[in-house]
DRENPA-663750 format. One record per residue (C-alpha): z negated, y, x; chain; residue in three letters. Coordinates in steps of 0.25 Angstrom, whole numbers. Layout:
BEGIN
<site z="Z" y="Y" x="X" ch="A" aa="ALA"/>
...
This chain:
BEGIN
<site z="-417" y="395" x="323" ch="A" aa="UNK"/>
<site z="-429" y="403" x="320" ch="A" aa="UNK"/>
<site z="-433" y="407" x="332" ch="A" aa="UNK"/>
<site z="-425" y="412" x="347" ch="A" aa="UNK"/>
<site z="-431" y="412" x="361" ch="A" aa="UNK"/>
<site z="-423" y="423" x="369" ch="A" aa="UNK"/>
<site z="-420" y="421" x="384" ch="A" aa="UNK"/>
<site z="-415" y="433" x="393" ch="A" aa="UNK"/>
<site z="-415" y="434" x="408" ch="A" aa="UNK"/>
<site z="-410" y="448" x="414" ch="A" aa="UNK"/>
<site z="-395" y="453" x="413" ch="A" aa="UNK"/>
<site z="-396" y="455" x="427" ch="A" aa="UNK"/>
<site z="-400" y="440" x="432" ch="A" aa="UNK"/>
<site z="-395" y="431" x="424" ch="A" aa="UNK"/>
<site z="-404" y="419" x="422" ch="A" aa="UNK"/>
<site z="-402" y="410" x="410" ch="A" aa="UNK"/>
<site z="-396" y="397" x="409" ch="A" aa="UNK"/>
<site z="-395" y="385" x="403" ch="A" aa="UNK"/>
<site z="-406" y="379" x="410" ch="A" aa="UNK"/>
<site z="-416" y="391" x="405" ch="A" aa="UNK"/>
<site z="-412" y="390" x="392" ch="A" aa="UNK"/>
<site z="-414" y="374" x="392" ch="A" aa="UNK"/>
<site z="-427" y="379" x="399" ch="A" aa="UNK"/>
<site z="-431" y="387" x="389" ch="A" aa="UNK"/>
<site z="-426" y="379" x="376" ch="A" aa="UNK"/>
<site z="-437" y="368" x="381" ch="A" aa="UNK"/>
<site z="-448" y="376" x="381" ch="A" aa="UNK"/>
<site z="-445" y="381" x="366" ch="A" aa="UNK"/>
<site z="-444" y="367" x="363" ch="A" aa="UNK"/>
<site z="-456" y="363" x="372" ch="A" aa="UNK"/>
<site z="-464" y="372" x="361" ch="A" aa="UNK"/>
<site z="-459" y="365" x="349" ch="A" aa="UNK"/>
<site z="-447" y="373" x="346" ch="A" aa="UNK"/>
<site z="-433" y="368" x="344" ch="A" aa="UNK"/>
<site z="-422" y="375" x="348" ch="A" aa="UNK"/>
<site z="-409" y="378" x="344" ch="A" aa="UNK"/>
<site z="-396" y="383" x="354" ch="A" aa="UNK"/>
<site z="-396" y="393" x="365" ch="A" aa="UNK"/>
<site z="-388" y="405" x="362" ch="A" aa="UNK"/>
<site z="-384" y="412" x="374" ch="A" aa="UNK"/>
<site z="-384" y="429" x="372" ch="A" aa="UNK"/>
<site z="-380" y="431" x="387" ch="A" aa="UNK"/>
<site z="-377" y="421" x="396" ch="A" aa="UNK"/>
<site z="-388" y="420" x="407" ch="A" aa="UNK"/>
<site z="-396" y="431" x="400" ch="A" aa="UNK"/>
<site z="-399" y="428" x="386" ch="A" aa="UNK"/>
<site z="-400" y="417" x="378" ch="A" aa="UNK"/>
<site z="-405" y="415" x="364" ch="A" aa="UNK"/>
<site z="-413" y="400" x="361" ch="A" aa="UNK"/>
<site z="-415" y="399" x="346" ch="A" aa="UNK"/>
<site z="-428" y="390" x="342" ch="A" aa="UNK"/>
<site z="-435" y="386" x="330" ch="A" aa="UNK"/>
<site z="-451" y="382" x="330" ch="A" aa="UNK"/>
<site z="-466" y="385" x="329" ch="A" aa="UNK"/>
<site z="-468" y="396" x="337" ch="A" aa="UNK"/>
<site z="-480" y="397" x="345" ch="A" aa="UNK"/>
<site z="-486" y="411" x="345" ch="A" aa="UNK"/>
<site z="-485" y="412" x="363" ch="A" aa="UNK"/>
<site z="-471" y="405" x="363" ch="A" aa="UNK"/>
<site z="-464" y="415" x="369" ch="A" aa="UNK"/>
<site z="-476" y="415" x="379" ch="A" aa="UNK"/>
<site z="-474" y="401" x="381" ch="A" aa="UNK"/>
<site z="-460" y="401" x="382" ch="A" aa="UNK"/>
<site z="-461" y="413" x="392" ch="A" aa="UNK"/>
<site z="-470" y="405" x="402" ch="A" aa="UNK"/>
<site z="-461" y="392" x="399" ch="A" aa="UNK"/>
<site z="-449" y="400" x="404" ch="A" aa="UNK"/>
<site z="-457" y="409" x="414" ch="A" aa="UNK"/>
<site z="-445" y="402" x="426" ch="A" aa="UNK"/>
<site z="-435" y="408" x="418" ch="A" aa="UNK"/>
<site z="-429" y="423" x="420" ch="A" aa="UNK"/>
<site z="-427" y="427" x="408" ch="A" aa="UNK"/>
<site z="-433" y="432" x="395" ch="A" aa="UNK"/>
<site z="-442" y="425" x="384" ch="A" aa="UNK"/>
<site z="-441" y="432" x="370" ch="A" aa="UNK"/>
<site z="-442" y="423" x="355" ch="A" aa="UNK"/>
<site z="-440" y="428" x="343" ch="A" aa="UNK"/>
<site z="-437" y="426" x="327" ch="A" aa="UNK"/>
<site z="-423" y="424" x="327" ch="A" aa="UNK"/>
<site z="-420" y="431" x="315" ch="A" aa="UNK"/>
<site z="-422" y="448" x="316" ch="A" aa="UNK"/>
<site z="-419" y="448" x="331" ch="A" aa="UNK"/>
<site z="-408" y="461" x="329" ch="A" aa="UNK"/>
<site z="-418" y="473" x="329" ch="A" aa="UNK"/>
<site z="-414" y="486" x="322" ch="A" aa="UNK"/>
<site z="-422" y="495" x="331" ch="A" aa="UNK"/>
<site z="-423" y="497" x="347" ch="A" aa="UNK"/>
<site z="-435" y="505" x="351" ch="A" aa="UNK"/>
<site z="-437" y="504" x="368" ch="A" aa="UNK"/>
<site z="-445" y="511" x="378" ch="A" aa="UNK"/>
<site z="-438" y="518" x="389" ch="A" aa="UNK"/>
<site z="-447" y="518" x="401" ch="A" aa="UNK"/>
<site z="-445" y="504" x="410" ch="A" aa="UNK"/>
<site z="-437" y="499" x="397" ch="A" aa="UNK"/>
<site z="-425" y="507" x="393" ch="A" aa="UNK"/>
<site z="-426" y="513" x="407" ch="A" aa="UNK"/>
<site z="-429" y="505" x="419" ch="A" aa="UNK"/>
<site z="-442" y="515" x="424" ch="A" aa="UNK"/>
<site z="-453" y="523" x="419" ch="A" aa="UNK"/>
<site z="-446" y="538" x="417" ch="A" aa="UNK"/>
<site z="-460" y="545" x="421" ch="A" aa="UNK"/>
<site z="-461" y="535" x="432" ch="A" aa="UNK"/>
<site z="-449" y="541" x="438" ch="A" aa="UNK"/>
<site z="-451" y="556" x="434" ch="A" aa="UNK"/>
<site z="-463" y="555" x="442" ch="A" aa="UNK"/>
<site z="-456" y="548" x="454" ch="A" aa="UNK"/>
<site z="-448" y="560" x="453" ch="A" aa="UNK"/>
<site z="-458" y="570" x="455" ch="A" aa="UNK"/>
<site z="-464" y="562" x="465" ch="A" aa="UNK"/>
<site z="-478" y="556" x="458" ch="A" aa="UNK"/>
<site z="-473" y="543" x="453" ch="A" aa="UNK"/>
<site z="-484" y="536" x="461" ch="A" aa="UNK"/>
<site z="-492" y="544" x="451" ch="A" aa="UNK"/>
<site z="-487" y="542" x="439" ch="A" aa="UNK"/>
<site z="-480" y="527" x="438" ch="A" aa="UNK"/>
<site z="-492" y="519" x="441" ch="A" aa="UNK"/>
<site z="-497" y="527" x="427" ch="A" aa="UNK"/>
<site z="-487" y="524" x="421" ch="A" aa="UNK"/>
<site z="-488" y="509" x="426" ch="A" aa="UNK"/>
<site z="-501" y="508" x="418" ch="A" aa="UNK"/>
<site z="-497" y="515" x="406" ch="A" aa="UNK"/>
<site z="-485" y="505" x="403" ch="A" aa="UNK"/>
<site z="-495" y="494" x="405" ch="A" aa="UNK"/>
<site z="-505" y="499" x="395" ch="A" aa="UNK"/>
<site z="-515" y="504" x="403" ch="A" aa="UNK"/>
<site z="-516" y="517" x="401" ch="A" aa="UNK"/>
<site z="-514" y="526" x="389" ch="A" aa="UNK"/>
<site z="-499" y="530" x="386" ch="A" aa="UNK"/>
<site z="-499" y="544" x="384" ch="A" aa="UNK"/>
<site z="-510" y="548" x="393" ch="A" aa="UNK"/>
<site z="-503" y="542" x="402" ch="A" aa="UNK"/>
<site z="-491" y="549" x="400" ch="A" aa="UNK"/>
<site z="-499" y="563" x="400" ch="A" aa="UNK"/>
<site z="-504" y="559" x="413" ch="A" aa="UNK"/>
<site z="-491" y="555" x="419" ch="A" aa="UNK"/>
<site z="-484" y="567" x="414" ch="A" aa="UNK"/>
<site z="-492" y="578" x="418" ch="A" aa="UNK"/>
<site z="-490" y="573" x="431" ch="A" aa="UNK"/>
<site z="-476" y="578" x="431" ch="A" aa="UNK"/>
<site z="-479" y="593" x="428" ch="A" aa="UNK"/>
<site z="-473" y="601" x="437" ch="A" aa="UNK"/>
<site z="-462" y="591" x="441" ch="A" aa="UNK"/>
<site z="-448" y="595" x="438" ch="A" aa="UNK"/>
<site z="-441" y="590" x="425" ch="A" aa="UNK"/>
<site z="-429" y="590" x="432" ch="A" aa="UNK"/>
<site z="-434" y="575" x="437" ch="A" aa="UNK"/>
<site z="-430" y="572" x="421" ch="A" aa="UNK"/>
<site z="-417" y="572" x="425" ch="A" aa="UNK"/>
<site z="-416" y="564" x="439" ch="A" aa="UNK"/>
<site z="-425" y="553" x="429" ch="A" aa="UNK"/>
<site z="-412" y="556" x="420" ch="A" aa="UNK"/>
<site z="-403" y="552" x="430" ch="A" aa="UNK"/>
<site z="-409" y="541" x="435" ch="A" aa="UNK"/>
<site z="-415" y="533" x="424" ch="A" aa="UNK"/>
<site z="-412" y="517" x="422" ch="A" aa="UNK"/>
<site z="-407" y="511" x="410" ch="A" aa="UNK"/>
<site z="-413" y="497" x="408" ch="A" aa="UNK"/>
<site z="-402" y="487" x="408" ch="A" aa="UNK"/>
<site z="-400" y="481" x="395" ch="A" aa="UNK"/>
<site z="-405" y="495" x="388" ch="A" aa="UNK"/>
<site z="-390" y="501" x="384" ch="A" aa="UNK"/>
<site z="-386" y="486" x="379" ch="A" aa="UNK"/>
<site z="-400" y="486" x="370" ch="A" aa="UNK"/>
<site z="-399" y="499" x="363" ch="A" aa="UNK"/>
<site z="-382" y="500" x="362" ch="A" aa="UNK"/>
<site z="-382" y="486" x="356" ch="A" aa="UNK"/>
<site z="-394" y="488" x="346" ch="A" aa="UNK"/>
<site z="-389" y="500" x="342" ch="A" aa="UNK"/>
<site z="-375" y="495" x="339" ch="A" aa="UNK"/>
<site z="-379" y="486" x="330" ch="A" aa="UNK"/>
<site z="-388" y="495" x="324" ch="A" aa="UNK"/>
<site z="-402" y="496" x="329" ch="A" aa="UNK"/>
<site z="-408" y="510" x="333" ch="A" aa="UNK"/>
<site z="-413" y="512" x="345" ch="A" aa="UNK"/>
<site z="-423" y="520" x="350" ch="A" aa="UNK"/>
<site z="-430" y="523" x="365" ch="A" aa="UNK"/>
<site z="-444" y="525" x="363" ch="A" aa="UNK"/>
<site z="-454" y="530" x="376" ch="A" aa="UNK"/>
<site z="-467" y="534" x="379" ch="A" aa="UNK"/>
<site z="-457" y="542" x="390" ch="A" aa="UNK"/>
<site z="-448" y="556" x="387" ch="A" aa="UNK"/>
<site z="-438" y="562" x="380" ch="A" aa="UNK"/>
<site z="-431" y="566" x="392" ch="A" aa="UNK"/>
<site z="-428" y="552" x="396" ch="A" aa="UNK"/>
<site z="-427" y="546" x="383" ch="A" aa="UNK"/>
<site z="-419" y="555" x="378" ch="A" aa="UNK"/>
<site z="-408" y="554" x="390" ch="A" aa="UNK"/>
<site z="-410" y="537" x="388" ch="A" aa="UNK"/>
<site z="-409" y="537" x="373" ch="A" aa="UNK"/>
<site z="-395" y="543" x="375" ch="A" aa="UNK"/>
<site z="-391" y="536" x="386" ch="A" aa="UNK"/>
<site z="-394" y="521" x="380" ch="A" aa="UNK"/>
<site z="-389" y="525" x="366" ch="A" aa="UNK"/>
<site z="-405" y="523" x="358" ch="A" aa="UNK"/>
<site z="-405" y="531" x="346" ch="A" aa="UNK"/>
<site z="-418" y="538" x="349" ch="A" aa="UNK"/>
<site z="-430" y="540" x="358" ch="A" aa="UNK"/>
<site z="-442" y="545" x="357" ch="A" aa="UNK"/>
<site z="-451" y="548" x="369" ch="A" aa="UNK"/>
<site z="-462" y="559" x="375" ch="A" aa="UNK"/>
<site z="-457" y="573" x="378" ch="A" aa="UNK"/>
<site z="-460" y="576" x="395" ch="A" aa="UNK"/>
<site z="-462" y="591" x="394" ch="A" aa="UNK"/>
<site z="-458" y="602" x="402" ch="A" aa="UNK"/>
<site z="-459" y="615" x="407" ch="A" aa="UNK"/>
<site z="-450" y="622" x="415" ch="A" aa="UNK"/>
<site z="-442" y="612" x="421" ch="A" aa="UNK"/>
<site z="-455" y="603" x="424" ch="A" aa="UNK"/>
<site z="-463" y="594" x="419" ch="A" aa="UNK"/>
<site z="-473" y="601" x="410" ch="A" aa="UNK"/>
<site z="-484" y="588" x="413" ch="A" aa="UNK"/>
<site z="-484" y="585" x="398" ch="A" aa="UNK"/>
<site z="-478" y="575" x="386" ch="A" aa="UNK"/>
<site z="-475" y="580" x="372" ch="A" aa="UNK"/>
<site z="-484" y="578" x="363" ch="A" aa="UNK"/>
<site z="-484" y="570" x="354" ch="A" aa="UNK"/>
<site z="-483" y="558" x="365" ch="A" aa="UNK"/>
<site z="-477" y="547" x="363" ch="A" aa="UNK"/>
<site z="-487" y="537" x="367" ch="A" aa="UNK"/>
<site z="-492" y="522" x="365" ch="A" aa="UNK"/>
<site z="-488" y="521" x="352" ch="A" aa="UNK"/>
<site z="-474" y="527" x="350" ch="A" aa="UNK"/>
<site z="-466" y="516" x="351" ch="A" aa="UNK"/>
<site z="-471" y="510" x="340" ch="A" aa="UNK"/>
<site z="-472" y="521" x="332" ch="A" aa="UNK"/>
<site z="-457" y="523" x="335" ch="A" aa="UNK"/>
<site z="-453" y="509" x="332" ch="A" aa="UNK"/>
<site z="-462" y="510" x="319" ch="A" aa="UNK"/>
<site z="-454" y="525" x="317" ch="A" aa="UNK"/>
<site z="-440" y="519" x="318" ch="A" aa="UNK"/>
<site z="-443" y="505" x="311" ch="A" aa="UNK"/>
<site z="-447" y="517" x="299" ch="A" aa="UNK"/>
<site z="-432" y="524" x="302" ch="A" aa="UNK"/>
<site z="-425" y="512" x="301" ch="A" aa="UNK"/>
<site z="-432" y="505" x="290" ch="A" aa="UNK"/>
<site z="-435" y="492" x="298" ch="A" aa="UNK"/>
<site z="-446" y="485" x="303" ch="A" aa="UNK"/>
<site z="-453" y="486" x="317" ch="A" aa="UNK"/>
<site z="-447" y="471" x="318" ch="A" aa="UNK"/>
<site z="-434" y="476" x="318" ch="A" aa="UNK"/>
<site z="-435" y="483" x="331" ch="A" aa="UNK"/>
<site z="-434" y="479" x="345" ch="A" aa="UNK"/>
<site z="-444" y="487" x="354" ch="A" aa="UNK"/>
<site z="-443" y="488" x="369" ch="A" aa="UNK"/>
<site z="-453" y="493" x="381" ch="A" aa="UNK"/>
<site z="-461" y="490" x="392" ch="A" aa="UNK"/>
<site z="-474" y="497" x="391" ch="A" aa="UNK"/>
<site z="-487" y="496" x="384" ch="A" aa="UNK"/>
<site z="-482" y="508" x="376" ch="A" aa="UNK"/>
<site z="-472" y="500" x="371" ch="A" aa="UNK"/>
<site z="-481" y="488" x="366" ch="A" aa="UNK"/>
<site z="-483" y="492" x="353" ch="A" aa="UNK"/>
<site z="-468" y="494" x="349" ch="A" aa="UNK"/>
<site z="-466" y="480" x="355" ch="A" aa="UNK"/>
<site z="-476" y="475" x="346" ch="A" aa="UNK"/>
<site z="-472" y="481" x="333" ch="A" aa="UNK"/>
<site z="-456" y="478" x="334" ch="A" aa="UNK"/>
<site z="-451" y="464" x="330" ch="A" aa="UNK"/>
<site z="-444" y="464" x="344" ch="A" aa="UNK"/>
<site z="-453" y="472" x="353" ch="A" aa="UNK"/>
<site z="-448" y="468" x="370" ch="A" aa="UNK"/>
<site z="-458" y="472" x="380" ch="A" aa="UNK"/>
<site z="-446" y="474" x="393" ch="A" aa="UNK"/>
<site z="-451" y="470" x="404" ch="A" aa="UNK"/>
<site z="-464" y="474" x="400" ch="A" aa="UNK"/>
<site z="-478" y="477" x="406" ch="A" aa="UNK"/>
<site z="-486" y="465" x="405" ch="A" aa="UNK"/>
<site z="-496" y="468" x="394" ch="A" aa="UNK"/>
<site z="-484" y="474" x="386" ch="A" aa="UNK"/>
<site z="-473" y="461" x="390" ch="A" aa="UNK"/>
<site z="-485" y="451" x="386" ch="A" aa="UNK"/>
<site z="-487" y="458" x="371" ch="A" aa="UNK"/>
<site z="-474" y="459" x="368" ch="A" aa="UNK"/>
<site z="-466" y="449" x="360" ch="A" aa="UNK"/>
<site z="-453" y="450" x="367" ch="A" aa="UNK"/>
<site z="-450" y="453" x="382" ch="A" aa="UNK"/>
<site z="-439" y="456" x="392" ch="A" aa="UNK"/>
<site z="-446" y="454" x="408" ch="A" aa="UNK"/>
<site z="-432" y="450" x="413" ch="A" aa="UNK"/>
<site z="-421" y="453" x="405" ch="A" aa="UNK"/>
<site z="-414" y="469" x="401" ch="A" aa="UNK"/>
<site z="-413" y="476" x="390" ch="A" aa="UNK"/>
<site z="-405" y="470" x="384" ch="A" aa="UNK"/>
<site z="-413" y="458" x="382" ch="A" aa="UNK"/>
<site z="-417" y="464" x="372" ch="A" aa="UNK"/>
<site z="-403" y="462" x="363" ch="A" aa="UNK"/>
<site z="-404" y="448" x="367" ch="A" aa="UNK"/>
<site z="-417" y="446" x="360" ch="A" aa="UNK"/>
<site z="-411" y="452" x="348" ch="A" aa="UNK"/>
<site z="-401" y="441" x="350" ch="A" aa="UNK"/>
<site z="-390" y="450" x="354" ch="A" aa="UNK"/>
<site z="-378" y="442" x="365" ch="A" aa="UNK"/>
<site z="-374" y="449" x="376" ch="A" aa="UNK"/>
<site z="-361" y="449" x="370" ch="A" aa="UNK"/>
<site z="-365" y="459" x="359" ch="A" aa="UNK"/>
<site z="-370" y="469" x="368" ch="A" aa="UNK"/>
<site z="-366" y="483" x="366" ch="A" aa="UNK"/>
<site z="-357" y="489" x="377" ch="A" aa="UNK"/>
């Protein structure tokens, strides 16, 4: 068929059924479409529900307020092309479960100062980099030694190792791309297995913060540039890429990719994008690619 509605409810509840599949198959139907059979990717968790039709331009709106009882994901697509040859994410509250400045500053005892910033900068209410100067110059003077306890004690998002050892498996590169810093991406990049990473250099100066970003500053628009840069590399087209963030600064990238998943995003950037993943992991993201559990990478 030519089209697939993909469900997914998160790994670590469970949610899907028969009864919420039936559920959502009438409402695919309710808007004119038929639909052909369900292809579980992971019992309780994913399931793929193949359709043909007319599609109207807010389906996935539609479908989304139809099925708004359900735990789970709504994601629709082509279902030729889902397997994407490029992986770019964000690691800040996407790759990583917080926001690394966030939790320097905590260390250094200003984090009433600088999260609520950062709050608004992520929402597109304020300009990135300035923001960024703003929030790091609040560090000078402050230890870089708190790199390290950051080090220690930073999350990995569920779902991220699965995403980025499958997809590179089977080909894909992958690549962590944040408006954040070397020091931290560098350390997750090798961690996770991504090919490459790009982010801000947080200077310093003996064994302190300096108070400033290298220049030149990875800002609004160096995701996209990075996903137009590696489509280049490759030889592909931005529609053969999945991108993956959270932020306003990630907007643009989202837009541009053929498969371009706001995670649990802000609400301005979860309402432009096309695809989005409010209960699910990481790894919802190989389901949307069609992948079953089953072909994980360990």
């Amino acid at each position: 068929m030519q089209y697939v509605l993909t469900l997914t409810a998160n790994p670590a509840a469970p949610s899907l059924n028969a009864a919420a599949v039936a559920e959502a198959e009438e409402a695919l139907r309710s808007n004119g479409l038929s639909v052909g059979t369900a292809d579980w990717l992971s019992s309780e968790i994913a399931v793929d529900l193949p359709f043909d039709g007319t599609l109207a331009e807010d389906l996935a709106d539609t479908l989304r307020s139809a099925l708004s009882n359900l735990s789970a994901d709504i994601n629709l697509q082509p279902s030729a092309g889902r397997r994407k040859r490029l992986l770019i994410a964000d690691m800040d509250s996407t790759i990583i479960t917080s926001e690394s400045l966030d939790d320097l500053a905590t260390y250094a005892g200003i984090g009433d100062k600088i999260a609520p910033i950062t709050a608004r900068a992520m929402r597109g209410e304020l300009d990135f980099e300035e923001t960024l100067k703003e929030r790091v110059a609040m560090l000078a003077g402050h230890p870089s030694s708190l790199l390290d306890r950051l080090l220690a004690e930073v999350e990995v998002t569920p779902g991220a190792q699965a995403l980025v050892t499958t997809m590179r498996r089977d080909g894909a590169y992958t690549a962590l791309v944040s408006g954040g810093f070397t020091s931290l991406t560098g350390p997750v990049r090798e961690r996770l297995g991504f090919h490459t990473d790009r982010a801000n250099t947080l200077n310093v100066t003996d064994n302190c913060f300096s108070g400033t970003v290298g220049e030149p500053i990875l800002g609004r628009d160096a995701k996209l540039v990075a996903l137009n840069d590696f489509c280049a590399e490759l030889g592909i087209d931005p529609a053969n890429a999945v991108t993956v963030g959270d932020g306003a600064n990630d907007l643009a990238m989202l837009q541009a990719a053929g498969m371009g998943v706001a995670f649990r995003g802000k609400p301005a950037v979860r309402e432009a994008a096309t695809f989005r993943i409010d209960h699910g992991d990481l790894s919802g993201l190989l389901y949307l690619q069609g992948y079953k559990q089953s072909e994980f990478a360990d």
